[in-house]
C-alpha positions as protocol buffer text, in pm:
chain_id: "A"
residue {
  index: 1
  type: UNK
  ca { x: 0 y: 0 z: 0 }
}
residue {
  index: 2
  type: UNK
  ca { x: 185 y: 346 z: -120 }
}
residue {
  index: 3
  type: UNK
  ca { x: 131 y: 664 z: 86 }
}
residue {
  index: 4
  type: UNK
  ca { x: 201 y: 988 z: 5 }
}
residue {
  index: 5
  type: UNK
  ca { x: 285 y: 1294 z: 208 }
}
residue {
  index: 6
  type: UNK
  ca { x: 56 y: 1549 z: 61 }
}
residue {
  index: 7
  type: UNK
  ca { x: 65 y: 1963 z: 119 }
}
residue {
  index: 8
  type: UNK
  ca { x: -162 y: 2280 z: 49 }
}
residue {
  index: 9
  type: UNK
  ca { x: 48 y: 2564 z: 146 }
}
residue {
  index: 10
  type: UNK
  ca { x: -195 y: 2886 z: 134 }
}
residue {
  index: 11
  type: UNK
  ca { x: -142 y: 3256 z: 267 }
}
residue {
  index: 12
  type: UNK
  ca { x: -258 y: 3144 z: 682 }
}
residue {
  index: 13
  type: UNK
  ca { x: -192 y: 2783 z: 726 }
}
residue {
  index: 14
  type: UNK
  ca { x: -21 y: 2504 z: 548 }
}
residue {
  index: 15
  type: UNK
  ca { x: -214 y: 2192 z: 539 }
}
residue {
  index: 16
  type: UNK
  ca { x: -48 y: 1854 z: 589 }
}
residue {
  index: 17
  type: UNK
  ca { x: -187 y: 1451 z: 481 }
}
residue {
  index: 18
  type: UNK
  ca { x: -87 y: 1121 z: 465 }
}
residue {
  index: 19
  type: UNK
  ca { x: -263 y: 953 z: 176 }
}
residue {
  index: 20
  type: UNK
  ca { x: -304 y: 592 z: 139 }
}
residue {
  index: 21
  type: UNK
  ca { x: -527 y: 400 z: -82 }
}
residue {
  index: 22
  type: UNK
  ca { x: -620 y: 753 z: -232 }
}
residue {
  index: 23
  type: UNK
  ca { x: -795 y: 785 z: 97 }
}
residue {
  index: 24
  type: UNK
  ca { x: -664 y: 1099 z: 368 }
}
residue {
  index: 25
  type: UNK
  ca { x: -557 y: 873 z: 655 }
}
residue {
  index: 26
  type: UNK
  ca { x: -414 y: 1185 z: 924 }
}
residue {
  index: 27
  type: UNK
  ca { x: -437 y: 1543 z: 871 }
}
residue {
  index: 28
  type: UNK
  ca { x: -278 y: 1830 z: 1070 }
}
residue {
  index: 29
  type: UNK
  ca { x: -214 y: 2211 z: 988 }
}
residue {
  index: 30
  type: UNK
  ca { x: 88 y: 2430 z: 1056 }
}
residue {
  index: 31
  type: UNK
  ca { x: 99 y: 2790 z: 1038 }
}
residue {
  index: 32
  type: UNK
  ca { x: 204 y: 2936 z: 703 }
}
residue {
  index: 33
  type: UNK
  ca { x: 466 y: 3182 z: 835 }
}
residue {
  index: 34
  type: UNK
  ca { x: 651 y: 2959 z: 1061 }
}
residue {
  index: 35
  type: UNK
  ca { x: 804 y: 2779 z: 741 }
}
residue {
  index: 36
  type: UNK
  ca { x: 1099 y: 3025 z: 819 }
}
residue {
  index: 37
  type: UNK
  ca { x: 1153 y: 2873 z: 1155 }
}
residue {
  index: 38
  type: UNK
  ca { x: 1273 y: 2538 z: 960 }
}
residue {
  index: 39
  type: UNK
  ca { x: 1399 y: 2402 z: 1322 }
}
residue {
  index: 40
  type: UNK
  ca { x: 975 y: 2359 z: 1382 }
}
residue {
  index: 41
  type: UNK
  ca { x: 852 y: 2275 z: 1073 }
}
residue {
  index: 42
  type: UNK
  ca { x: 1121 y: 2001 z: 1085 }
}
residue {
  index: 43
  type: UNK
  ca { x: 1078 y: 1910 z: 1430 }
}
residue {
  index: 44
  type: UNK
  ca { x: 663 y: 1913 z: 1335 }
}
residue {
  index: 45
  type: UNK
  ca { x: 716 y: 1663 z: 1043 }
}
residue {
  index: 46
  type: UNK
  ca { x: 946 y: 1450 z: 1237 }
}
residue {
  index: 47
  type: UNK
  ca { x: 678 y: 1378 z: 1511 }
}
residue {
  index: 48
  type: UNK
  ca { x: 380 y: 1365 z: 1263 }
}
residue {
  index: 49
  type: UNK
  ca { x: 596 y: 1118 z: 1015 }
}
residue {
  index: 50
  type: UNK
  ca { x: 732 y: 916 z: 1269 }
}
residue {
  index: 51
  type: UNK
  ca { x: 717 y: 519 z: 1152 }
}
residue {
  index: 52
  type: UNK
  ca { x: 525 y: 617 z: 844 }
}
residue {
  index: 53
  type: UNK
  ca { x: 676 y: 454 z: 542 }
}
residue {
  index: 54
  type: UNK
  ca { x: 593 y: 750 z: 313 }
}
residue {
  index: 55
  type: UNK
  ca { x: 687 y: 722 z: -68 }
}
residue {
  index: 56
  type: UNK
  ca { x: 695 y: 1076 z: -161 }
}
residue {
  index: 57
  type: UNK
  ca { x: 554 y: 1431 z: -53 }
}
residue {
  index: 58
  type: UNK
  ca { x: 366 y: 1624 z: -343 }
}
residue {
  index: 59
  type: UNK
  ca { x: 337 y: 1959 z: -279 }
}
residue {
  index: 60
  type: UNK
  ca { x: 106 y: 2315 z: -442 }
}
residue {
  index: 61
  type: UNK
  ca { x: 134 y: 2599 z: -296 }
}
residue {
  index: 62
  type: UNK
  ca { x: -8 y: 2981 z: -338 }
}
residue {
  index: 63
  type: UNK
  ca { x: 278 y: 3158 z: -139 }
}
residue {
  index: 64
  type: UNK
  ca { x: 580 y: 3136 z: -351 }
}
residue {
  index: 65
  type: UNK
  ca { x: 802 y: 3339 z: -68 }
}
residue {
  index: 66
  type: UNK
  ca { x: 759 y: 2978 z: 120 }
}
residue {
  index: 67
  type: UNK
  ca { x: 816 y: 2761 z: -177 }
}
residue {
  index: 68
  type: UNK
  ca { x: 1233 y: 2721 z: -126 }
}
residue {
  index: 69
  type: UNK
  ca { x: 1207 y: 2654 z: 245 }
}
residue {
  index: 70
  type: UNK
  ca { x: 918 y: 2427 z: 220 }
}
residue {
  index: 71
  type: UNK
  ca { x: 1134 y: 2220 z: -52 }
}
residue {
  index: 72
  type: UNK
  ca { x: 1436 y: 2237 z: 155 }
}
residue {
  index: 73
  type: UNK
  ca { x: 1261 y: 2093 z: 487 }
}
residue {
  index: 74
  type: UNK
  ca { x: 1085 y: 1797 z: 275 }
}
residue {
  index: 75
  type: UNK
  ca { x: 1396 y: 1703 z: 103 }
}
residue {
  index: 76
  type: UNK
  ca { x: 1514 y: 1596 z: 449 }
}
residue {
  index: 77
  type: UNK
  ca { x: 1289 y: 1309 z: 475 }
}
residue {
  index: 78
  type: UNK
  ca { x: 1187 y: 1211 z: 88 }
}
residue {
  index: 79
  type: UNK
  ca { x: 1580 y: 1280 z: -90 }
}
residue {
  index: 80
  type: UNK
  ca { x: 1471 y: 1310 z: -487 }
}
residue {
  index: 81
  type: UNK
  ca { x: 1127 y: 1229 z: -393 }
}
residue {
  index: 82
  type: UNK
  ca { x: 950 y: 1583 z: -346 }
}
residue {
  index: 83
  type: UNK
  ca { x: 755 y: 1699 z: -622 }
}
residue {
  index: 84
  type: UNK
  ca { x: 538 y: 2034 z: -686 }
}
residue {
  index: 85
  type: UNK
  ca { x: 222 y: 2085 z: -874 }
}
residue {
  index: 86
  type: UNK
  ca { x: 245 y: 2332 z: -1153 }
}
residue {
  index: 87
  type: UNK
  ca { x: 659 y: 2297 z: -1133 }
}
residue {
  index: 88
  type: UNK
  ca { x: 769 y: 1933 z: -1137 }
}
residue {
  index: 89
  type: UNK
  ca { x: 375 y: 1832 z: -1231 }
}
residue {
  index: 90
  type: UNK
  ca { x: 216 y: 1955 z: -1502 }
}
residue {
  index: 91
  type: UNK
  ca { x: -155 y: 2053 z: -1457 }
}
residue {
  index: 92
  type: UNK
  ca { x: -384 y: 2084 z: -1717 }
}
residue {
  index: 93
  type: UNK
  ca { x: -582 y: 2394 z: -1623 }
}
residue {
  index: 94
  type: UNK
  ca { x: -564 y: 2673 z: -1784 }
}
residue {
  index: 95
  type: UNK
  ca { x: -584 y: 2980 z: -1540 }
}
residue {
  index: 96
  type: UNK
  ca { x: -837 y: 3260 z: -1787 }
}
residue {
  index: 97
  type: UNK
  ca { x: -880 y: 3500 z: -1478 }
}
């Protein structure tokens, strides 16, 4: 059974699940701005991922200013296994705003 680690990082709060089975097994949030404390976010995922036997984390994200540190925190625990939607995955929507 694969599972995923995977993120919605939006302007308040990044959002955080373990998929499995295409199903959202555990969920948990962590505040947007505290990606610059990397010491939390890494001591956060650590916890939260403890004994999980994770594939990959897939990541989109609406704050770009995040984007770097996010990738840098996640590469820590998935090494050439972090991928983000829109940069390393193609969508296929076309934005017409």
């Amino acid at each position: 059974m694969k599972k995923i680690l995977a993120i919605d990082a939006g302007n308040t709060s990044i959002s955080f699940g373990i998929i499995s089975s295409g199903r959202v097994c555990r969920r948990w949030n962590f505040p947007t701005c505290g990606v610059k404390d990397k010491q939390g976010l890494f001591r956060l995922l650590k916890e939260k991922l403890w004994e999980q036997k994770l594939e990959a984390a897939v990541f989109c994200s609406v704050v770009p200013t995040v984007d770097a540190d996010l990738r840098k925190t996640l590469i820590r625990f998935f090494p050439g296994r972090v991928f983000q939607l829109g940069n390393d995955i193609s969508v296929p929507i076309v934005n017409r705003y």
